[in-house]
VEXDRENSE-591707 format. One record per residue (C-alpha): residue number from 0; x, y, z; residue in three letters. Coordinates in nm, 3 decimals. Example, Ala and Ser with C-alpha at 12.3 -4.5 7.8 and 13.67 -1.06 7.14 Angstrom:
+-----+---------+---------+---------+-----+
!   n !    east !   north !      up ! res !
+-----+---------+---------+---------+-----+
!   0 !   1.230 !  -0.450 !   0.780 ! ALA !
!   1 !   1.367 !  -0.106 !   0.714 ! SER !
+-----+---------+---------+---------+-----+
//
This chain:
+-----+---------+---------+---------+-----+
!   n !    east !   north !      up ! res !
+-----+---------+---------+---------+-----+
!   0 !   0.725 !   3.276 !   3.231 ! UNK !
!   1 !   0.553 !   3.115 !   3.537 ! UNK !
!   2 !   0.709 !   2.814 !   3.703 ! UNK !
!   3 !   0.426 !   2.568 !   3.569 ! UNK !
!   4 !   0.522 !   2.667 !   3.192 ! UNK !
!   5 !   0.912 !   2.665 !   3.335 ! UNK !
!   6 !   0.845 !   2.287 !   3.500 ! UNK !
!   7 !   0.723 !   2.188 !   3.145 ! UNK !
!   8 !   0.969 !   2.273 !   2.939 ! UNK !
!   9 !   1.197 !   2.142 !   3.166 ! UNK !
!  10 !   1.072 !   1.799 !   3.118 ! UNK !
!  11 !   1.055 !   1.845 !   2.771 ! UNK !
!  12 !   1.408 !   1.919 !   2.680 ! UNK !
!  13 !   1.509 !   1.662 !   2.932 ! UNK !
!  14 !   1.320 !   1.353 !   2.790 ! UNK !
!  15 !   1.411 !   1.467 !   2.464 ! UNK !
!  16 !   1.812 !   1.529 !   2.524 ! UNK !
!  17 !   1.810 !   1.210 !   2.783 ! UNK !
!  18 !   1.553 !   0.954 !   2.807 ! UNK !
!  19 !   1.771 !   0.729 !   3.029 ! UNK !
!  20 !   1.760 !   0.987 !   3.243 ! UNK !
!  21 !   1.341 !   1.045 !   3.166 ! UNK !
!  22 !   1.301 !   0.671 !   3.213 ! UNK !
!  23 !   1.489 !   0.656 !   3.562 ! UNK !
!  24 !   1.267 !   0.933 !   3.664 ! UNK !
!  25 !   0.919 !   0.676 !   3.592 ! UNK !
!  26 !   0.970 !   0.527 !   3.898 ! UNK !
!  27 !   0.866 !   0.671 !   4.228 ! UNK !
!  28 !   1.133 !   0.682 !   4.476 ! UNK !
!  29 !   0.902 !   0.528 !   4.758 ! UNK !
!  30 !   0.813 !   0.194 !   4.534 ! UNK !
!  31 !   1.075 !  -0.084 !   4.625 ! UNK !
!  32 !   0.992 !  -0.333 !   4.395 ! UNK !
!  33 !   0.985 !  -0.036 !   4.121 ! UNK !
!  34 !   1.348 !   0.127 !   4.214 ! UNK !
!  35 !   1.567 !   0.096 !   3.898 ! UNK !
!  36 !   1.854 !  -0.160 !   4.000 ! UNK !
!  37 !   2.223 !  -0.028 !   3.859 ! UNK !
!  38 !   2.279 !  -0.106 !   3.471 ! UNK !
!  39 !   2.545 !  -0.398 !   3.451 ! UNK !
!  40 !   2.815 !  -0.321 !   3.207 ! UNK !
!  41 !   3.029 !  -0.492 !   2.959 ! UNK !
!  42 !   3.375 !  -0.429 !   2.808 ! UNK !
!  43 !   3.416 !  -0.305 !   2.385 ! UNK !
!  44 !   3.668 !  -0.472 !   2.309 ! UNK !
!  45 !   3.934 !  -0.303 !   2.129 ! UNK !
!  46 !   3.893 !  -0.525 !   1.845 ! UNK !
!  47 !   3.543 !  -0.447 !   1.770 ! UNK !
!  48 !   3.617 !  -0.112 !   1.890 ! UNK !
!  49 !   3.630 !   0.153 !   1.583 ! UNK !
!  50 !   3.768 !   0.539 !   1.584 ! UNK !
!  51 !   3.675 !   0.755 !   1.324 ! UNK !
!  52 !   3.832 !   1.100 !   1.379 ! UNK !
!  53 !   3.681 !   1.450 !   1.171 ! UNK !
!  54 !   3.690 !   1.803 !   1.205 ! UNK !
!  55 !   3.415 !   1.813 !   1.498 ! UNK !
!  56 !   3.472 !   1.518 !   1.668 ! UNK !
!  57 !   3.567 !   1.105 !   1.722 ! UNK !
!  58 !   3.280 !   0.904 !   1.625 ! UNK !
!  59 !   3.303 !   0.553 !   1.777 ! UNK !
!  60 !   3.146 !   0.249 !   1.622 ! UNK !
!  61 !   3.141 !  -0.130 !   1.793 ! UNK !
!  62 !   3.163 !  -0.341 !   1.495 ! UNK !
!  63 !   2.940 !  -0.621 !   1.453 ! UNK !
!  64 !   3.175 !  -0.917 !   1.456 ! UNK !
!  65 !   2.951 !  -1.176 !   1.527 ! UNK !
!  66 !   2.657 !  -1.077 !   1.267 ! UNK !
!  67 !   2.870 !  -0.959 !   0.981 ! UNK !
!  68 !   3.240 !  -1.125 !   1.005 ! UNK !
!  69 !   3.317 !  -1.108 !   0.640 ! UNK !
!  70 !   3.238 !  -0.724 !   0.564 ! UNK !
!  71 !   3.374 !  -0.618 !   0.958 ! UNK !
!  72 !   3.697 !  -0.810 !   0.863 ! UNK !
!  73 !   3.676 !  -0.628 !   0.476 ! UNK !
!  74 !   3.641 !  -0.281 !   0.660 ! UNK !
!  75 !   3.918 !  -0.365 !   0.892 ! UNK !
!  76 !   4.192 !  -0.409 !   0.603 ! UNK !
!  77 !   4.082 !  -0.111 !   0.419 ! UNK !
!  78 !   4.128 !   0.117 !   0.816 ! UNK !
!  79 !   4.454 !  -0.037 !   0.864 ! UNK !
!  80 !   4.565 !   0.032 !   0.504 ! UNK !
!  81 !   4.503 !   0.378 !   0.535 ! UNK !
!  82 !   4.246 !   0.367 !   0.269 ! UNK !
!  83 !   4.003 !   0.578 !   0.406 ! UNK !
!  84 !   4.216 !   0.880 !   0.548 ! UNK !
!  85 !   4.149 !   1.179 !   0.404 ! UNK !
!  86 !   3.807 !   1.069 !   0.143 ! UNK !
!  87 !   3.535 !   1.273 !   0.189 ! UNK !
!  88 !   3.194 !   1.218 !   0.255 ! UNK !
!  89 !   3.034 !   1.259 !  -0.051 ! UNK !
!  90 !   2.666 !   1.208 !  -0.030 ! UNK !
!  91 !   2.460 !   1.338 !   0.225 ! UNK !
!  92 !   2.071 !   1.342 !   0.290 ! UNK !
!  93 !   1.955 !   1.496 !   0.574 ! UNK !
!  94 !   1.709 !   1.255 !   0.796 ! UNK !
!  95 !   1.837 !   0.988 !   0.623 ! UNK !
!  96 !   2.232 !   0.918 !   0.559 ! UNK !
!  97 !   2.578 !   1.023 !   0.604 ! UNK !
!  98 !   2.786 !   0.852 !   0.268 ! UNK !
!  99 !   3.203 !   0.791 !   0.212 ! UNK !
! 100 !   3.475 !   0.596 !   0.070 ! UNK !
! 101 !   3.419 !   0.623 !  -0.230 ! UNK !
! 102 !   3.701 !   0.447 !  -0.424 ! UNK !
! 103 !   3.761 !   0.674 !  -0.704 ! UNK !
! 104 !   3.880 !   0.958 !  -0.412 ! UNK !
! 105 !   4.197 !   0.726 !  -0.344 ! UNK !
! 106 !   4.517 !   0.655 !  -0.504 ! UNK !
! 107 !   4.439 !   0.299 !  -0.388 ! UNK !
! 108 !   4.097 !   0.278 !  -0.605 ! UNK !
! 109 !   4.279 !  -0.006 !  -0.832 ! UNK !
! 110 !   4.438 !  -0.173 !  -0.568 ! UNK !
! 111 !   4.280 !  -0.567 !  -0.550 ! UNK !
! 112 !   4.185 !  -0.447 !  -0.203 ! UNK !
! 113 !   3.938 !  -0.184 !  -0.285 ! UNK !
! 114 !   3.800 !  -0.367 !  -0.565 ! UNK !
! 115 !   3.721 !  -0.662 !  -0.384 ! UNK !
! 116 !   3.315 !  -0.720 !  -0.388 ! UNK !
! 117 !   3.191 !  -0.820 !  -0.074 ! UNK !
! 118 !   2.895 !  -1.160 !  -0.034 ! UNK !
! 119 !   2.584 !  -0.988 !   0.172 ! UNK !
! 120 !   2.536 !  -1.079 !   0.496 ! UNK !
! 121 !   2.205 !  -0.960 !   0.533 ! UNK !
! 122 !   2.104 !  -1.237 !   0.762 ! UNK !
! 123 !   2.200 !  -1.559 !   0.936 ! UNK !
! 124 !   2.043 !  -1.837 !   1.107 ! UNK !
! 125 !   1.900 !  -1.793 !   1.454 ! UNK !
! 126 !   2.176 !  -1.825 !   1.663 ! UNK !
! 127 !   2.047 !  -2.036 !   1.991 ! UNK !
! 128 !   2.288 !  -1.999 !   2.159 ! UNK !
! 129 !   2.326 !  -1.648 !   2.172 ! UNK !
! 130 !   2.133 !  -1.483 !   2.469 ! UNK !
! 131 !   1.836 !  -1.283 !   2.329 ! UNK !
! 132 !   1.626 !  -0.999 !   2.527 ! UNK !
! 133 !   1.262 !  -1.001 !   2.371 ! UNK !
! 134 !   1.155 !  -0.626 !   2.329 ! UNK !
! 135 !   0.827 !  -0.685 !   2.102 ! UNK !
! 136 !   0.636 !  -0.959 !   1.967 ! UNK !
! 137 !   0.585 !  -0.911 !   1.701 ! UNK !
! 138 !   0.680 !  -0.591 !   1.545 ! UNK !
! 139 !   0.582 !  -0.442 !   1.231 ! UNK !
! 140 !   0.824 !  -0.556 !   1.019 ! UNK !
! 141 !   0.962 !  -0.892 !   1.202 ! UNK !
! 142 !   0.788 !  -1.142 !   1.432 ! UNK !
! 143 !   1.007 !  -1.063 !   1.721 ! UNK !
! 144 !   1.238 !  -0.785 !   1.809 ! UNK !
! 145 !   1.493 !  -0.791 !   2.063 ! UNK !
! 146 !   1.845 !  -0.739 !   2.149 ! UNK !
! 147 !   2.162 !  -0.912 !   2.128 ! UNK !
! 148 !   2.488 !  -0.803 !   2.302 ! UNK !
! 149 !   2.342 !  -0.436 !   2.244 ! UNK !
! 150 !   2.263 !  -0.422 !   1.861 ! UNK !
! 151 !   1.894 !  -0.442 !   1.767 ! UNK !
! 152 !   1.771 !  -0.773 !   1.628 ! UNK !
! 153 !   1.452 !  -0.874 !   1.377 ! UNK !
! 154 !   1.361 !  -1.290 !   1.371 ! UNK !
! 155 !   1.179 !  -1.444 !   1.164 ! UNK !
! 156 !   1.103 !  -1.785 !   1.350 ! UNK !
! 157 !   0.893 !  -1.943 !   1.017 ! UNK !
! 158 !   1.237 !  -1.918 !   0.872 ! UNK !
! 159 !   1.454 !  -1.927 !   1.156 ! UNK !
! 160 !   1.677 !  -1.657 !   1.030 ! UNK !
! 161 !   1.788 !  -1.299 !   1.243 ! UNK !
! 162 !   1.932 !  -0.991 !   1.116 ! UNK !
! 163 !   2.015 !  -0.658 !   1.223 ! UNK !
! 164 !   1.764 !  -0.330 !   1.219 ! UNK !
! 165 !   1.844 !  -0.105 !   1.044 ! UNK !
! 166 !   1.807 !   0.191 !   1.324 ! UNK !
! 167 !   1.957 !   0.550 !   1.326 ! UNK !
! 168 !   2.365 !   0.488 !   1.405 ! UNK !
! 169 !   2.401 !   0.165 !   1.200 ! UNK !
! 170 !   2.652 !   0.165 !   0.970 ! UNK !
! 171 !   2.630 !  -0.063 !   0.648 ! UNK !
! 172 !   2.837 !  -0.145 !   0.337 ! UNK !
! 173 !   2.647 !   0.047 !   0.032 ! UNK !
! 174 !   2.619 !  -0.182 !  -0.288 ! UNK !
! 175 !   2.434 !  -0.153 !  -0.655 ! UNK !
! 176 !   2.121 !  -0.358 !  -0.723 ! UNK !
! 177 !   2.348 !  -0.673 !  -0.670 ! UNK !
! 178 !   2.341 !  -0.816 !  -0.306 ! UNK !
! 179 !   2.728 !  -0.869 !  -0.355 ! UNK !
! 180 !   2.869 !  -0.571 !  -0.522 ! UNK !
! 181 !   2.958 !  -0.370 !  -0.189 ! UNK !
! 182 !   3.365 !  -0.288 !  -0.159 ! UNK !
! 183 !   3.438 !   0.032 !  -0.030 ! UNK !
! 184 !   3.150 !   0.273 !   0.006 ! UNK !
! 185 !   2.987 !   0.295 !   0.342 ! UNK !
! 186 !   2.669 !   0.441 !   0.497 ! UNK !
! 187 !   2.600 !   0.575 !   0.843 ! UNK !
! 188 !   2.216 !   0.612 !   0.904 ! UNK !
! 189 !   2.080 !   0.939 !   1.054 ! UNK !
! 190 !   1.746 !   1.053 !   1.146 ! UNK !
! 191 !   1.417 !   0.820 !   1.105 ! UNK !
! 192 !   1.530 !   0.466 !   1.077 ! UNK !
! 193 !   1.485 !   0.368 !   0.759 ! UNK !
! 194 !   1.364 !   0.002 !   0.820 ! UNK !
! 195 !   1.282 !  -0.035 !   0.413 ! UNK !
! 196 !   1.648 !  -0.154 !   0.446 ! UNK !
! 197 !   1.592 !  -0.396 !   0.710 ! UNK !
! 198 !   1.797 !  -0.753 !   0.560 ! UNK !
! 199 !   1.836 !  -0.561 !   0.254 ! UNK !
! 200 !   2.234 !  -0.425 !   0.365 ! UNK !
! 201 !   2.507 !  -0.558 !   0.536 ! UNK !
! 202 !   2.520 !  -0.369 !   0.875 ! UNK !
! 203 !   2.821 !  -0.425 !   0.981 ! UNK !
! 204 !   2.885 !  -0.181 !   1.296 ! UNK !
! 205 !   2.685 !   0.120 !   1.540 ! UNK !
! 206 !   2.781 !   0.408 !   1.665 ! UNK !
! 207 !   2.813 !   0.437 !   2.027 ! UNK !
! 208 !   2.930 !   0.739 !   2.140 ! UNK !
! 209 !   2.979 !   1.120 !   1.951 ! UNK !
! 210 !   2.697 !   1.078 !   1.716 ! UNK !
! 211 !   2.644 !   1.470 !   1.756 ! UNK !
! 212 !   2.949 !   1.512 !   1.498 ! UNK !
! 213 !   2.731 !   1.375 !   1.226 ! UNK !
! 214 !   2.523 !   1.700 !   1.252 ! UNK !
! 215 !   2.810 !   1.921 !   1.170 ! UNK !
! 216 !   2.879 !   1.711 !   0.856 ! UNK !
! 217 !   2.790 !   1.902 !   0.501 ! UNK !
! 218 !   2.499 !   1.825 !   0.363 ! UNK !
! 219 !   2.412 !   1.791 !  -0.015 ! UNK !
! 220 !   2.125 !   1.936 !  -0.153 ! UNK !
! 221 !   1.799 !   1.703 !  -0.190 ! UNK !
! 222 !   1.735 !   1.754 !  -0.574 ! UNK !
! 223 !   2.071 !   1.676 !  -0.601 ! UNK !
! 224 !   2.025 !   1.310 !  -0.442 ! UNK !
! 225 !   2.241 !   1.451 !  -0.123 ! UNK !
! 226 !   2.562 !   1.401 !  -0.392 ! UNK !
! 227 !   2.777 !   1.738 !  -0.330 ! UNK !
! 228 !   2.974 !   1.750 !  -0.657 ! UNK !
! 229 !   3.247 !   1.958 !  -0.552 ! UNK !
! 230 !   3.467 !   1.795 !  -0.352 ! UNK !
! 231 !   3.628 !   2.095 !  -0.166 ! UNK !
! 232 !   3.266 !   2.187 !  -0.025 ! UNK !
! 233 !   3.263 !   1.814 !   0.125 ! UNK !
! 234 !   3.370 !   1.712 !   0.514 ! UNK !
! 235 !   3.660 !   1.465 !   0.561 ! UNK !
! 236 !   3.699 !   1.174 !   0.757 ! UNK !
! 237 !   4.065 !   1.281 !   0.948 ! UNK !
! 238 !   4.156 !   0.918 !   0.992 ! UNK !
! 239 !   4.013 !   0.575 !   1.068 ! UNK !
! 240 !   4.167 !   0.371 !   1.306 ! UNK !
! 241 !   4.105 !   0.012 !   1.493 ! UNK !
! 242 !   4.137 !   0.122 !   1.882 ! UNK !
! 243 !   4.377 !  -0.213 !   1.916 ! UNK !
! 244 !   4.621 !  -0.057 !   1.667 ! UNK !
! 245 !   4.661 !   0.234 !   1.869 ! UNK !
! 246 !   4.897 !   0.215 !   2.215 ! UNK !
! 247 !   4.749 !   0.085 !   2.517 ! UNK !
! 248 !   4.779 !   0.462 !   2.643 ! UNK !
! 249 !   4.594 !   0.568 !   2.345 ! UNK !
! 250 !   4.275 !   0.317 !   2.377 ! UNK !
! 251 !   3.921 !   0.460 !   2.533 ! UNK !
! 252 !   3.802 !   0.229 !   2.789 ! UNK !
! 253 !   3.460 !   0.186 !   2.702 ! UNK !
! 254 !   3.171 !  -0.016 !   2.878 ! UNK !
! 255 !   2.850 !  -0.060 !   2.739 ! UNK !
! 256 !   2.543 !  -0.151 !   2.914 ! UNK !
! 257 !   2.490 !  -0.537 !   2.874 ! UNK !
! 258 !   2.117 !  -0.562 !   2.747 ! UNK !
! 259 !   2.098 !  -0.966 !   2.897 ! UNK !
! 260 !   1.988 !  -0.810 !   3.253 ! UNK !
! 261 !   1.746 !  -0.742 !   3.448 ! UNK !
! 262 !   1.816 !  -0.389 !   3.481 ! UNK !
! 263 !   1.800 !  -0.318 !   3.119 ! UNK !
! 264 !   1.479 !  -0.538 !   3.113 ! UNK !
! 265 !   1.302 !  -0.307 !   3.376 ! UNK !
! 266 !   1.432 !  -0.002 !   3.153 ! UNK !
! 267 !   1.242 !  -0.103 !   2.873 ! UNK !
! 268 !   0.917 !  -0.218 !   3.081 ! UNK !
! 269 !   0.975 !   0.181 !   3.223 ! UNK !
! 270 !   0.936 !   0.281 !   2.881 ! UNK !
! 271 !   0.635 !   0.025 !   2.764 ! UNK !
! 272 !   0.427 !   0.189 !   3.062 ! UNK !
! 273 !   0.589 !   0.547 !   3.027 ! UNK !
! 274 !   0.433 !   0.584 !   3.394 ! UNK !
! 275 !   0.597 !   0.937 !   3.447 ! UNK !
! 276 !   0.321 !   1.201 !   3.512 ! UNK !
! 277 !   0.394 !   1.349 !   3.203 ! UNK !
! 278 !   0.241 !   1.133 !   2.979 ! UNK !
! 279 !  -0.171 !   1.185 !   2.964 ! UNK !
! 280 !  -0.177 !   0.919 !   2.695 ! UNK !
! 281 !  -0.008 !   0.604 !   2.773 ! UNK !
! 282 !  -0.005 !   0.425 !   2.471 ! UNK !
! 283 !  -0.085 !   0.093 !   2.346 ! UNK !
! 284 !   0.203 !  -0.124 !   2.565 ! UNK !
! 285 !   0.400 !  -0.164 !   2.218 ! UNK !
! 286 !   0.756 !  -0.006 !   2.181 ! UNK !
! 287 !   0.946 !   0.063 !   1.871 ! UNK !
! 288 !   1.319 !  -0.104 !   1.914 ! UNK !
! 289 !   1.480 !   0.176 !   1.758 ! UNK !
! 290 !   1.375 !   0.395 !   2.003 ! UNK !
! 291 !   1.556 !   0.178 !   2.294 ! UNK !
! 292 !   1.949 !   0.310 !   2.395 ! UNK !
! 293 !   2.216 !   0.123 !   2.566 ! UNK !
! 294 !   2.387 !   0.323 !   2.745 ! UNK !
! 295 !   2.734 !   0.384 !   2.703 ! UNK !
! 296 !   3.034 !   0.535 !   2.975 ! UNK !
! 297 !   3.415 !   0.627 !   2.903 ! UNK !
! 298 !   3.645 !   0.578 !   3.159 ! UNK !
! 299 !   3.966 !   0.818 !   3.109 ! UNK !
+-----+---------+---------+---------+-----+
//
């Protein structure tokens, strides 16, 4: 393999297993009012902090308090019940989503608890005061795109309302044809995001760090819906746990990069210009929110 070829797929795998990294590497080393400044970082806290342990691997979700207070406080009695310890994930599509808690699985399914309905909250009025970082304007399915404290956002100014998009990682209470039939049932979203769904589910959390375990998680066949009707070929969710339940001791510090900077500003502009030498085609200036990461660091 010559070096050229060997230089190439280099690149490759790295903007395709890091494009923080990729981005960092747009900027020429030389240009001073290019250089990158140092991501500014933020606390989870342990409250909106979510552990959810299976046979590969913790996944770890920051719950979306402020967008969805009704269905993260729902979720939160059903962890700290125990409710969801041991169910299975019982629908899976490949590309698409990772499905569990389904009632019937526990001996709880007739407690008032699990049969509690929950109201959508599929939207909510533009929050002014919150502080918003404008990614694209507009975007194909919202006038404006941007983030707030990390979670991708849609607006629709004509009706002042925002919501959350629904990218790969979200997490959302599943429901029938009725806006306010979800209780238990919950759905992580893998591969393309599937913005169809976009103020159409209540999102109420993302996954921040160990997505890679969804990968290992069984999948159902497609003619089947992704449904895997035999429960012992299914994975299982270990255990669910709110990090401030746990011990002090026990709780990951986790910092996430705050996306109301500057540095996070000029990531994004990196990526809008994708400058790197790579790139022979440098697109049209637009970029696709989903395809934006905030980056996230553990500190043991």
């Amino acid at each position: 393999m010559t070096k050229s070829i060997l230089c190439s797929l280099t690149l490759v795998l790295a903007l395709c297993t890091n494009p923080t990294a990729a981005a960092a590497d747009n900027v020429s080393k030389g240009d001073k009012q290019g250089e990158r400044a140092e991501p500014i970082w933020r606390t989870l806290s342990p409250q909106n902090t979510l552990y959810m342990d299976t046979k590969s691997g913790r996944i770890i979700f920051e719950l979306a308090q402020q967008f969805s207070p009704g269905n993260v406080a729902h979720i939160k009695q059903l962890i700290r019940s125990g409710f969801y310890d041991g169910l299975t994930f019982y629908r899976v599509i490949d590309g698409f989503v990772v499905q569990g808690g389904d009632p019937s699985e526990s001996d709880e399914h007739k407690s008032a608890l699990a049969k509690k309905t929950m109201k959508a909250e599929f939207e909510r009025t533009i929050d002014k005061t919150a502080s918003f970082t404008l990614v694209q304007t507009p975007d194909l399915l919202a006038q404006q795109t941007g983030f707030i404290d990390g979670f991708a956002v849609g607006r629709s100014l004509t009706e002042n309302k925002e919501w959350l998009i629904t990218c790969p990682g979200v997490v959302n209470l599943a429901r029938s044809n009725s806006p306010d039939s979800g209780t238990t049932d919950f759905a992580i979203m893998i591969g393309q995001a599937p913005r169809h769904l976009d103020r159409n589910m209540s999102i109420f959390g993302r996954i921040i760090h160990g997505q890679e375990h969804l990968n290992l998680i069984k999948r159902g066949a497609k003619k089947n819906g992704g449904m895997i009707d035999d429960p012992a070929q299914r994975s299982k969710i270990i255990k669910m746990t709110i990090a401030a339940d746990l011990p002090k001791a026990q709780q990951l510090n986790i910092e996430i990069e705050n996306t109301h900077t500057k540095a996070f500003k000029q990531k994004f502009a990196d990526r809008r210009k994708r400058a790197h030498g790579f790139y022979k085609h440098k697109g049209n200036g637009a970029l696709d929110i989903c395809y934006l990461k905030t980056d996230v660091r553990i500190n043991k």
